[in-house]
C-alpha positions as CSV (number, residue, x, y, z in Angstrom):
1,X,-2.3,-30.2,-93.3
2,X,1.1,-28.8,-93.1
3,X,4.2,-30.5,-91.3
4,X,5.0,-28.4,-88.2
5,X,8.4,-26.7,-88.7
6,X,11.8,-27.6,-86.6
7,X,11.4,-24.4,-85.2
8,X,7.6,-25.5,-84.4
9,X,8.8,-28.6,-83.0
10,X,11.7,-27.2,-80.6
11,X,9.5,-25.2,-79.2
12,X,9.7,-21.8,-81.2
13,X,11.7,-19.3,-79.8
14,X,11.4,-20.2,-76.2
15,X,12.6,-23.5,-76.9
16,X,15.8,-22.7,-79.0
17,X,16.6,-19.7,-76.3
18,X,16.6,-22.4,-74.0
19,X,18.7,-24.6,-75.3
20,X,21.6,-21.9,-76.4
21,X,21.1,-20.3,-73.0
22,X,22.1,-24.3,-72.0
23,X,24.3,-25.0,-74.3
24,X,27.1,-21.9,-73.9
25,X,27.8,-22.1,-70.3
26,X,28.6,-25.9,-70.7
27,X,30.7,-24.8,-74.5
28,X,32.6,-21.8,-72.3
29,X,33.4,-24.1,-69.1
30,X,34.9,-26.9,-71.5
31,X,38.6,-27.1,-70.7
32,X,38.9,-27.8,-74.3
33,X,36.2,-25.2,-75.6
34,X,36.7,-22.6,-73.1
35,X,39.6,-20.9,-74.9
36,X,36.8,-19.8,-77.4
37,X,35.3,-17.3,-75.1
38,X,39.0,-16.3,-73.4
39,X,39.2,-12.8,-73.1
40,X,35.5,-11.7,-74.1
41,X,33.4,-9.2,-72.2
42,X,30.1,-9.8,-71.4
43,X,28.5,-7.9,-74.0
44,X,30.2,-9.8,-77.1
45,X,29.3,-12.7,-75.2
46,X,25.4,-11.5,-75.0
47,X,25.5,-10.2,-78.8
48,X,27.4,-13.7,-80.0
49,X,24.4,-15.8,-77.9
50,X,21.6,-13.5,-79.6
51,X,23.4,-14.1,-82.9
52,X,23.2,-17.9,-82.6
53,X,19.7,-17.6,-81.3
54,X,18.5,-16.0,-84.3
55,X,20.8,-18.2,-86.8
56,X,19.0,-21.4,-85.4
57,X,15.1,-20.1,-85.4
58,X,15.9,-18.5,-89.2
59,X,17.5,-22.0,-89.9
60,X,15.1,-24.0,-88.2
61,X,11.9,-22.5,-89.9
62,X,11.0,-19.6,-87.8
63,X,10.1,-16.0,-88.5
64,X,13.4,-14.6,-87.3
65,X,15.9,-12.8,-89.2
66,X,19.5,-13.4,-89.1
67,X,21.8,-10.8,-89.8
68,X,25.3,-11.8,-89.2
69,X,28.0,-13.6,-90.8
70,X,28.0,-16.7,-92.5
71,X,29.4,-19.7,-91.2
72,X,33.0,-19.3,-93.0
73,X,33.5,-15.9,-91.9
74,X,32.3,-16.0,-88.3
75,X,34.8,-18.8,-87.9
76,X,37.5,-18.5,-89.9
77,X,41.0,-18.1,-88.1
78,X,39.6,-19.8,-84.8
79,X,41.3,-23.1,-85.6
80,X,38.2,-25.2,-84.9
81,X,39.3,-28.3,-85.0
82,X,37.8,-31.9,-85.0
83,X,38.3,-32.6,-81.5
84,X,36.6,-29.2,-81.0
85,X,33.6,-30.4,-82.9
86,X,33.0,-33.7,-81.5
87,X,33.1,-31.9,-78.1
88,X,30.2,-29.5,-79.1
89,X,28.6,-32.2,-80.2
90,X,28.8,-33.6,-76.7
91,X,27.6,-30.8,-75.1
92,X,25.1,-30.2,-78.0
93,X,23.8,-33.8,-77.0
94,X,23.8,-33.2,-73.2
95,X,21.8,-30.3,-73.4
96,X,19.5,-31.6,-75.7
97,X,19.3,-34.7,-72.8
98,X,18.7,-32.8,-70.4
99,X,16.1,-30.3,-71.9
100,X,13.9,-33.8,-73.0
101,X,13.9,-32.8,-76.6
102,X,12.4,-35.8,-78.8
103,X,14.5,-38.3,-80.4
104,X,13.1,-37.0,-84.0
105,X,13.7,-33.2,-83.3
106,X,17.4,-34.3,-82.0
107,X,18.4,-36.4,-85.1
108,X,17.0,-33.1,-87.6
109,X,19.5,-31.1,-85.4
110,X,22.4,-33.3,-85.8
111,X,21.5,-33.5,-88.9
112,X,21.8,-29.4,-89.6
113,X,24.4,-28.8,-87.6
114,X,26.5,-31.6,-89.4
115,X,26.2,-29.8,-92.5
116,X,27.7,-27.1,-91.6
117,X,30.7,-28.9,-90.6
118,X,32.9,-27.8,-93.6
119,X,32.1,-24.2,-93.0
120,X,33.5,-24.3,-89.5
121,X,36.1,-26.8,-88.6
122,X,39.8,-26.0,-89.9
């Protein structure tokens, strides 16, 4: 028998959708974060959340394509910077919290999103 996915596990789609449709609003009204989305209009704000939807289910095991830039690229020049990540992370941790997703499915996201670390803060 095979091991369910993350993807599986977090729900599929529905599950991660929640959890960016959580996650941004709480990222965009950070005092610290919020500069991020300064400026935006609502329809780079809908593409960028649709983006990171489909990064996380591709990443996470599932059947969806992602098509945009890699990690290096979308976030080069934004000056992430430690404090900005540990913030996230925050966040990241709240939602998760809040959404009651399992201890085991919460570490293997920390996990990935801890690798990608080098790839996005300055």
């Amino acid at each position: 028998m095979s091991q369910a996915t993350l993807y599986q596990r977090l729900g599929g789609y529905d599950g991660i959708n929640a959890f960016v449709n959580n996650l941004l609003p709480r990222l965009q009204g950070d005092d610290l974060l919020g500069r991020f989305w300064q400026n935006r209009g609502t329809d780079g704000i809908e593409r960028e959340k649709q983006l990171l939807i489909d990064y996380l289910c591709a990443n996470a095991g599932g059947p969806l394509l992602y098509t945009g830039r890699d990690m290096v690229l979308t976030h080069k020049g934004m000056g992430v910077s430690e404090a900005d990540w540990q913030a996230f992370f925050k966040h990241a941790g709240d939602t998760m919290t809040e959404l009651g997703v399992p201890e085991q499915e919460c570490k293997d996201v920390v996990d990935f999103v801890s690798s990608l670390k080098a790839e996005i803060v300055e």
